[in-house]
Structure formats: C-alpha cells, structure tokens
FIDO-531070 format. One record per residue: x, y, z of N, C-alpha, C in turn. Coordinates in steps of 0.02 Angstrom, whole numbers, plus 32768, in hexadecimal, padded with zeros to 4 digits. Layout:
N
((X; Y; Z); (X; Y; Z); (X; Y; Z))
...
# end
This chain:
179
((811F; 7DB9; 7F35); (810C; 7DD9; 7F73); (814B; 7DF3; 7F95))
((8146; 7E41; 7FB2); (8181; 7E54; 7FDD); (8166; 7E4A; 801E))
((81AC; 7E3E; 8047); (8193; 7E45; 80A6); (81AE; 7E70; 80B3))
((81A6; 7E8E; 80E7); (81D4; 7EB4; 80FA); (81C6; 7E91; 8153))
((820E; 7E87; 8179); (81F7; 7E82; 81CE); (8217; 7EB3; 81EC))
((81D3; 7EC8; 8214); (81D9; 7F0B; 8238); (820E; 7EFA; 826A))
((8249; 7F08; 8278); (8282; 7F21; 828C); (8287; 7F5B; 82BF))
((82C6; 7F63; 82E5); (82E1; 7F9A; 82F3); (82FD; 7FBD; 82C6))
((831D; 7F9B; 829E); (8342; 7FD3; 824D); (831B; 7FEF; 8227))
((82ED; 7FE8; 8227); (82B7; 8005; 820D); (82A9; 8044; 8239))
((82AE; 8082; 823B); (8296; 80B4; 8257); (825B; 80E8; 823C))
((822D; 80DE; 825D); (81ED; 8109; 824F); (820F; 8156; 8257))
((8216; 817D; 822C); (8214; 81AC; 8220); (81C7; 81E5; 8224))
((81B7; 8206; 8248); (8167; 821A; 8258); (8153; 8246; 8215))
((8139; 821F; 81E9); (814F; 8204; 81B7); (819D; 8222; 819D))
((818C; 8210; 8163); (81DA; 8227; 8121); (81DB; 8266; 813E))
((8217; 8284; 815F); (8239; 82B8; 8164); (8239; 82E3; 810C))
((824F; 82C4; 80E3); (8239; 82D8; 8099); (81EF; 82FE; 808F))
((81C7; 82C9; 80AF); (816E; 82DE; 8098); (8163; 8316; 80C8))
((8178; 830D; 80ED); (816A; 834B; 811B); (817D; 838B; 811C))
((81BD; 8391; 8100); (81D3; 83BD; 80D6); (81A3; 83F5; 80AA))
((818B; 83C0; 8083); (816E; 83D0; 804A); (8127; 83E6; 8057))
((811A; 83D8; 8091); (80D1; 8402; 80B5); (8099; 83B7; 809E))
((80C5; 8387; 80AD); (8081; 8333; 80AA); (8063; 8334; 80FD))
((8029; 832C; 80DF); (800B; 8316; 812E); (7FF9; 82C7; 812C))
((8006; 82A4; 8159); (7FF0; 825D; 8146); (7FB8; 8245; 8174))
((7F8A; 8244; 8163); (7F49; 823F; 818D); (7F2A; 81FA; 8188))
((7EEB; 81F5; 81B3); (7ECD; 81B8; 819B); (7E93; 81CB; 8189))
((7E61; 81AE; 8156); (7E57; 81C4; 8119); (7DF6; 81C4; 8139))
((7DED; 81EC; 811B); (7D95; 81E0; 8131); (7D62; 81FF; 80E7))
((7D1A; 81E7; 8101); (7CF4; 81E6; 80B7); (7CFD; 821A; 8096))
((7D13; 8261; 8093); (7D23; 829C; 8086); (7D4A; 8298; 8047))
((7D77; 8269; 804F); (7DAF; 8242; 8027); (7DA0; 8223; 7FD8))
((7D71; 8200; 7FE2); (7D5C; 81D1; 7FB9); (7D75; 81E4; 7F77))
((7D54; 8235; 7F5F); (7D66; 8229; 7F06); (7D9C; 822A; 7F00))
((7DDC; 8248; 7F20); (7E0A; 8256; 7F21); (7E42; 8211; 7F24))
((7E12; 81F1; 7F44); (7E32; 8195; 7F4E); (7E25; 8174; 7F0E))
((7DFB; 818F; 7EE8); (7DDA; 8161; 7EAC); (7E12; 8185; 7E83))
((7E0E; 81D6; 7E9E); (7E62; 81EA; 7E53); (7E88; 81CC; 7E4B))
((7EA6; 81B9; 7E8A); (7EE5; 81A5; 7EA1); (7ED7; 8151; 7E7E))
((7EA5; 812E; 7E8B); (7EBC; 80E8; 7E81); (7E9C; 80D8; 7E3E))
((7E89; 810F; 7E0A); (7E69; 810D; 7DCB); (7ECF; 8105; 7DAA))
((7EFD; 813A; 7DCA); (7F49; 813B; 7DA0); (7F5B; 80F9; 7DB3))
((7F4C; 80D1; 7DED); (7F70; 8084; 7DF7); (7F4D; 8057; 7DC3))
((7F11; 8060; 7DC6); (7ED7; 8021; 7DBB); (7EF0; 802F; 7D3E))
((7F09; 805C; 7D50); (7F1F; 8061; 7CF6); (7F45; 8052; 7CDA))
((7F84; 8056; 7D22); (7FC4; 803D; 7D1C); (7FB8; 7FF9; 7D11))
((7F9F; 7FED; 7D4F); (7FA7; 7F84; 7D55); (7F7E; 7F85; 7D06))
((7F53; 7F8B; 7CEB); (7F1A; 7F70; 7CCA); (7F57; 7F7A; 7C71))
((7F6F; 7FAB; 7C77); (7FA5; 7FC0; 7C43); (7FDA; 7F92; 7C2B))
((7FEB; 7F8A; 7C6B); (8016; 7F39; 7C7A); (8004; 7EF7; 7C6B))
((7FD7; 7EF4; 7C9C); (7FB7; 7EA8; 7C9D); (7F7C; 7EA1; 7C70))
((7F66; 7EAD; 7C53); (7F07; 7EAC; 7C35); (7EEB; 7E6A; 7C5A))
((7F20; 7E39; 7C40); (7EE5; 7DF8; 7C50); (7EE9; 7DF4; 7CA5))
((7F09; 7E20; 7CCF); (7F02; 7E10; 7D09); (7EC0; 7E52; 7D38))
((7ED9; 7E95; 7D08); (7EB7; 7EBA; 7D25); (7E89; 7EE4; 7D03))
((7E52; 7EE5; 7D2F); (7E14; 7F12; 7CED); (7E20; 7F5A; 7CF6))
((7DFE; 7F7E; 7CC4); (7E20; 7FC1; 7CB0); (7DFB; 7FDD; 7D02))
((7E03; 8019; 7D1F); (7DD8; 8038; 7D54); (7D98; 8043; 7D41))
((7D5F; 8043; 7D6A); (7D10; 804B; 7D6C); (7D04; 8060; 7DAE))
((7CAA; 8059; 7DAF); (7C85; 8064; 7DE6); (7C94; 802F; 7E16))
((7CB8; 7FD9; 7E0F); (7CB3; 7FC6; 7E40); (7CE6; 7FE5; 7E67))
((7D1E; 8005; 7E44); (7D5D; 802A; 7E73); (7D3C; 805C; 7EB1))
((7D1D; 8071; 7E9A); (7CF9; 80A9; 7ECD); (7CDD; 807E; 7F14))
((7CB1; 8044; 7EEF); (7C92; 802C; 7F13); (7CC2; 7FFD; 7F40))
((7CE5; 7FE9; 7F36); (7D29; 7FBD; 7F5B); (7D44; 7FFC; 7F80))
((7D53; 803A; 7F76); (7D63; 806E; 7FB1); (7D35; 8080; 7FDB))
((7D06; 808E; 7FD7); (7CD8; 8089; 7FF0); (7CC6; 805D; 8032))
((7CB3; 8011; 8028); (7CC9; 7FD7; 8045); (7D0F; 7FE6; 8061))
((7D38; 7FEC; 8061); (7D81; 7FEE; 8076); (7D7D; 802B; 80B1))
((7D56; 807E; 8097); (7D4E; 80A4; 80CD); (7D2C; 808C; 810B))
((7CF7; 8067; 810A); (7CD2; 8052; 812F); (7CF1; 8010; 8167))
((7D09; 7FD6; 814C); (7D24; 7FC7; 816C); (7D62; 7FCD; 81A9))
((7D5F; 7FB1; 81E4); (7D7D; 7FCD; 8212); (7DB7; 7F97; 8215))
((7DB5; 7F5F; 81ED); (7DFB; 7F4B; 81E7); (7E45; 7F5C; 81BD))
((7E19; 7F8E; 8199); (7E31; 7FAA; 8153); (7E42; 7FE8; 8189))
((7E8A; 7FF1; 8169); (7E9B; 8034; 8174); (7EBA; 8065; 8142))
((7EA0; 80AD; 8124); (7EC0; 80C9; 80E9); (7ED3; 8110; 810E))
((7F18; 810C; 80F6); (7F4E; 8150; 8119); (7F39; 817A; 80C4))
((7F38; 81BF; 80D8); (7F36; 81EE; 8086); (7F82; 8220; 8093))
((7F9C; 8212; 8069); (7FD1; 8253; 8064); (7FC4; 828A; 8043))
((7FAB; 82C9; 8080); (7F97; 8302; 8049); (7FBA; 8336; 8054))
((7FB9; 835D; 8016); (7FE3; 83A5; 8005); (7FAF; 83E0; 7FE6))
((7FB3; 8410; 7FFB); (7F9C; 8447; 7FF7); (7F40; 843D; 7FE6))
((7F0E; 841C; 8024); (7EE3; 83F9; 8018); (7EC1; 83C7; 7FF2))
((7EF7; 83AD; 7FC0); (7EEC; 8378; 7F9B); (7F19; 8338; 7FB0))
((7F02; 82FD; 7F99); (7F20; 82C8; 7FA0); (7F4E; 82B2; 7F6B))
((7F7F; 828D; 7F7A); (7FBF; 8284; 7F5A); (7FD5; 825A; 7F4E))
((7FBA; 8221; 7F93); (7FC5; 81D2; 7F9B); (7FA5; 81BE; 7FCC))
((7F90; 8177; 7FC3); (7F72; 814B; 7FDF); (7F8B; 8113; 7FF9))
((7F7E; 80F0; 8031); (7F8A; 80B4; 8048); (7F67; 8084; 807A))
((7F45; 8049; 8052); (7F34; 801D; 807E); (7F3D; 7FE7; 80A5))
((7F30; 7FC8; 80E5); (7F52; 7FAC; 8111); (7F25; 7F7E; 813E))
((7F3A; 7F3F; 8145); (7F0D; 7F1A; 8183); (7F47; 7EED; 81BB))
((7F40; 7ED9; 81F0); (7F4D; 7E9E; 8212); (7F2D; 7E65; 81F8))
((7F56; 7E22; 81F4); (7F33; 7DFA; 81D7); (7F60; 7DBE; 8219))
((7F3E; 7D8B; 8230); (7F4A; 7D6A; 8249); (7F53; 7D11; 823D))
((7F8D; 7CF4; 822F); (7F60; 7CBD; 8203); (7F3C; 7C8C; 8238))
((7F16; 7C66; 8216); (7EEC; 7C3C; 823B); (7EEE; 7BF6; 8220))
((7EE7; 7BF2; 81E7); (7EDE; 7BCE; 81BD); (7EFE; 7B97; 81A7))
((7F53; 7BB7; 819E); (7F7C; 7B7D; 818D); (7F8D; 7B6A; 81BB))
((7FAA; 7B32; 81BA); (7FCE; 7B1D; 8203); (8028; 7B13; 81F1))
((802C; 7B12; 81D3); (8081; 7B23; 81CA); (809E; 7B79; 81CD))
((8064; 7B93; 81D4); (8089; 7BE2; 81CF); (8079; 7BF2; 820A))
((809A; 7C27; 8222); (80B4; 7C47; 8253); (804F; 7C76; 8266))
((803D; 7C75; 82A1); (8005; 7C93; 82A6); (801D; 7CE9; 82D3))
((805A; 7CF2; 82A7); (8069; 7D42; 82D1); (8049; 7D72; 82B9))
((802F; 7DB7; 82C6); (7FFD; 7DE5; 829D); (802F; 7DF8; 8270))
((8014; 7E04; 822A); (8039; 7E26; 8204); (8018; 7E54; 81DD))
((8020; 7E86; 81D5); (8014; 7ECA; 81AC); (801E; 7EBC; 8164))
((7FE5; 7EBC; 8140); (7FDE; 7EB6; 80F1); (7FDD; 7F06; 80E2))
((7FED; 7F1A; 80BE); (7FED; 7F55; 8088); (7FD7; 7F41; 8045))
((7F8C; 7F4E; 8047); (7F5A; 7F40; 8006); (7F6E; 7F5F; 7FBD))
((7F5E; 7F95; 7FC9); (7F7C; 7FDB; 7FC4); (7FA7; 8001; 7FB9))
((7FC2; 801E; 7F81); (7FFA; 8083; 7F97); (7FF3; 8093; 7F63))
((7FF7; 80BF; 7F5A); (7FE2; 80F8; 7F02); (8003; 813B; 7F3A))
((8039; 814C; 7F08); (8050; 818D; 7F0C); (8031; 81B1; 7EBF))
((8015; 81F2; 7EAF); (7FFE; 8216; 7E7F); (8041; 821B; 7E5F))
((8045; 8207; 7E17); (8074; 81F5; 7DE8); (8095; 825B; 7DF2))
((8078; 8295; 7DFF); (80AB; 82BF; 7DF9); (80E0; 82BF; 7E4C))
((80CD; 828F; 7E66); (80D4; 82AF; 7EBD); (8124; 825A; 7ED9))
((8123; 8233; 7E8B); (8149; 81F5; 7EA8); (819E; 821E; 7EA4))
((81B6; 81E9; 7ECE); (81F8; 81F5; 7EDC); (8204; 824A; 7F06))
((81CF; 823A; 7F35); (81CC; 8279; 7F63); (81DE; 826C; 7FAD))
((81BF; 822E; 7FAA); (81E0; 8210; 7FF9); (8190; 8219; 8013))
((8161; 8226; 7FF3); (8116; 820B; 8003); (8102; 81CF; 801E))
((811D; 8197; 7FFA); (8107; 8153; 7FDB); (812B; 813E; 802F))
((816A; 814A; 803A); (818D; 813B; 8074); (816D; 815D; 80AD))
((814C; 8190; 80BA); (8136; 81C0; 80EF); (80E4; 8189; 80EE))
((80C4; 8176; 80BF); (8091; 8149; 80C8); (80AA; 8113; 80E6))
((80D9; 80F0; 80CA); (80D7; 80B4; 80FE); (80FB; 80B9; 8143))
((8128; 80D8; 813F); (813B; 80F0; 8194); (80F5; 80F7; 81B0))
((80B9; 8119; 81A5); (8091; 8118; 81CE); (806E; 80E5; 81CB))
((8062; 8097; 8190); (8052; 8050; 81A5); (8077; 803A; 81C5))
((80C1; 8037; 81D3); (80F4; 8011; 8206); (80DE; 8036; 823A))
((80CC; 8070; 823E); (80DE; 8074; 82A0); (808E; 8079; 82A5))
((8052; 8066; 828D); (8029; 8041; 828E); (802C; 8008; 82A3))
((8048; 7FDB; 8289); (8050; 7FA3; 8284); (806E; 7F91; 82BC))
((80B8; 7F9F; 82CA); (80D4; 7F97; 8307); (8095; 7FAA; 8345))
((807D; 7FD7; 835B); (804E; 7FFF; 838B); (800E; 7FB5; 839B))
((800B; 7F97; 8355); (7FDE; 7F64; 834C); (7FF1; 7F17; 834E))
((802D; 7F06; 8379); (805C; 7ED1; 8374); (8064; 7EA4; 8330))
((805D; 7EC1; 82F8); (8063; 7EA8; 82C3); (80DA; 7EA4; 82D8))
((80E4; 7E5F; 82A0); (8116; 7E54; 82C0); (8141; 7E65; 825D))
((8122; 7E6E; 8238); (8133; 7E76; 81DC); (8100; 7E96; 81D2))
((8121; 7EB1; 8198); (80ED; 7EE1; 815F); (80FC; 7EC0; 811B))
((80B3; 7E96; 8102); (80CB; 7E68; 80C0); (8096; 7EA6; 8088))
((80B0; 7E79; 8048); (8091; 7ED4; 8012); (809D; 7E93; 7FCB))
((8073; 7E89; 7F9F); (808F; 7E63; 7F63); (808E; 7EA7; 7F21))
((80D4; 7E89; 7F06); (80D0; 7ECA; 7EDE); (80D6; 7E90; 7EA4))
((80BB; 7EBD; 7E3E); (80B5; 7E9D; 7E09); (80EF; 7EA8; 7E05))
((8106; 7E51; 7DD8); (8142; 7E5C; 7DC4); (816D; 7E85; 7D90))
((8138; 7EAC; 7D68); (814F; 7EED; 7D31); (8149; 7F20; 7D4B))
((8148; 7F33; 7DA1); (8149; 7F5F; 7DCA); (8186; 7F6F; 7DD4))
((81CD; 7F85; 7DC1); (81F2; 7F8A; 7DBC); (820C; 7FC3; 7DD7))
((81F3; 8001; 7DE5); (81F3; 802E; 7E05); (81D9; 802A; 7E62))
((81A0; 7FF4; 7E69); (8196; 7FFE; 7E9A); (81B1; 7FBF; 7ECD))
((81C9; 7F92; 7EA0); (8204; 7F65; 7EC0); (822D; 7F94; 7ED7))
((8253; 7FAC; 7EAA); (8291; 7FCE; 7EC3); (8281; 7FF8; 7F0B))
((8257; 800D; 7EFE); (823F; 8057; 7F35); (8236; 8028; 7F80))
((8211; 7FE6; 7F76); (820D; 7FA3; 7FC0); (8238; 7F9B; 7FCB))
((827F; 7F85; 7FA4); (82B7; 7F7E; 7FB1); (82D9; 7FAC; 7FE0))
((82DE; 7FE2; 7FA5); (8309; 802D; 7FD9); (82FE; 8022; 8028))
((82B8; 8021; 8028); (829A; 8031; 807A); (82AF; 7FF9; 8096))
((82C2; 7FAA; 807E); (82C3; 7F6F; 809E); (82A3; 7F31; 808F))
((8275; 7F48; 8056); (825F; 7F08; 8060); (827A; 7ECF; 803E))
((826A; 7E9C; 8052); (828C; 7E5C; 8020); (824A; 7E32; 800A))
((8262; 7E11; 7FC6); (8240; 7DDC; 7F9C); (8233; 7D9E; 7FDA))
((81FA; 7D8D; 7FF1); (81F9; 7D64; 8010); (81CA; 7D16; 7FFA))
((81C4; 7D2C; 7FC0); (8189; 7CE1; 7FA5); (8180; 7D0F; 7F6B))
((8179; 7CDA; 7F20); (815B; 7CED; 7EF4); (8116; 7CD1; 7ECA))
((80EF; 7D01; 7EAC); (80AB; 7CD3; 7E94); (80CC; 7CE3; 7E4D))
((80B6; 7C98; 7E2D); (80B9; 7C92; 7DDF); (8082; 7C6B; 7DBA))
((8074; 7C75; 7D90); (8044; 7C63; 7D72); (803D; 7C4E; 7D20))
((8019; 7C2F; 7D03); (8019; 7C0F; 7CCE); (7FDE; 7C1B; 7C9E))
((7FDC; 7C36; 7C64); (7F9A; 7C47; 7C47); (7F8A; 7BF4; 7C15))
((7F57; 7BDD; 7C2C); (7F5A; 7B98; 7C05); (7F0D; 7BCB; 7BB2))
((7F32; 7BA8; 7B7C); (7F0C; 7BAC; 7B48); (7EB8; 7B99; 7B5C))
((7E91; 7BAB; 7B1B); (7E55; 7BB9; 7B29); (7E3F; 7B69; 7B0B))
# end
C-alpha cells in the first residue's frame, strides 16, 4: 500500500499544467461515460489479470456492472480525463473514515480505488492532472492523506506514486498454501 499525506508541498496544480497543455479536460464523470470507462478499465483489468491470474479474473460483464454501481453511488467519486471527446483516463476516489479499529487514527482519509491512464496517453502528465483533482478534492473534503495500494509487479506505477510523493506506508503479503 502507498500513502501519500496531503501537505503544503504538495501543490495542486489546476490540474497538470502538462495535461492541459495537451487540450485534457478533467471532469467528473457521468452515465454518458460508461463504455468508455469499461475501455479504459478492460486495458487495467488485463494488465493485473496478465500478472497475477490467481489473484485477478480476466475482464467481463461484472466489470461493467461494478462501474455502473460505482456511477451511481454518491460516495464514489470518478474524475474522466478527456481529449478530443474521448476518454483517456480514469480515476476513482472515496473519504473513508475509520470507525472500527481502535488503535488507528479516525482522521478522513481519501482512498484512490482506481486510475487507468489509456496505455497510448501514459507518461503525459494525465495520470498526475487526475489526481491533483482527488487531492484538492480531498483537501476541500477535510480528508487529511490520500492512501492508493499499488501490485507489487507494478513497477511503473510505483515509480510514477513516488515521483508525485508518495511513500510505501504498510505492506500486504501473502502466501499460496498447496491444494
């Protein structure tokens, strides 16, 4: 899992000065969206599944149906990065408050479910212009961190959390026991 805590060094840029450039609009996302969300998270959901098998199933109908659910909900929030009326990238986002444990801290914190930049559009300063607009979300929403768990053969998109700030803050590991 990465954290990132929302800071003053951290500067929201309205979004990436880069994406904007490039004619990105970063919006928040409505049912209009949908197939275009299923493009976008059909190139993630192949990646992880490419990677992981025993962790992730190849993409289907429930993908649709989990965006879907996700549009609708009002705790769920999805920003679209689009270029020349198409979408480019995606990102999803909640406040989460803990309640539950009692040794952790009950401050709001901003999960990032979510991000798929379109494999021709990465290393554009997209991926960064999306989450500038979850941090100053987030901030606006007294969220006090922005946490995000990335796979560990994600190697590209470590690096990219890093650049922006984020740090390794807890790791999940796991054990495949025989059949």
């Amino acid at each position: 899992m990465i954290t990132f805590k929302a800071s003053d060094k951290y500067e929201v840029s309205n979004p990436s000065q880069t994406a904007w450039r490039q004619g990105v609009n970063i919006r928040l996302a409505n049912d209009r969206d949908l197939n275009e969300l299923e493009r976008l998270n059909t190139q993630i959901a192949w990646y992880h599944h490419d990677k992981a098998p025993q962790v992730f199933v190849p993409p289907g109908q429930k993908d649709r149906e989990y965006l879907v659910k996700n549009l609708k909900d009002p705790d769920i929030h999805i920003w679209v990065a689009e270029q020349d009326d198409r979408l480019i990238g995606f990102v999803t986002a909640n406040i989460h408050r803990n309640t539950d444990i009692p040794f952790l801290t009950t401050v709001p914190i901003c999960w990032v479910k979510t991000i798929v930049v379109d494999e021709a559009n990465r290393s554009t300063g997209v991926g960064k212009a999306l989450l500038d607009a979850v941090a100053s979300w987030a901030r606006q929403n007294g969220a006090r961190e922005i946490k995000l768990q990335v796979m560990e053969f994600n190697d590209s998109a470590q690096a990219f959390y890093a650049k922006l700030g984020y740090t390794t803050q807890s790791r999940t590991m796991s054990l495949e026991l025989d059949d």
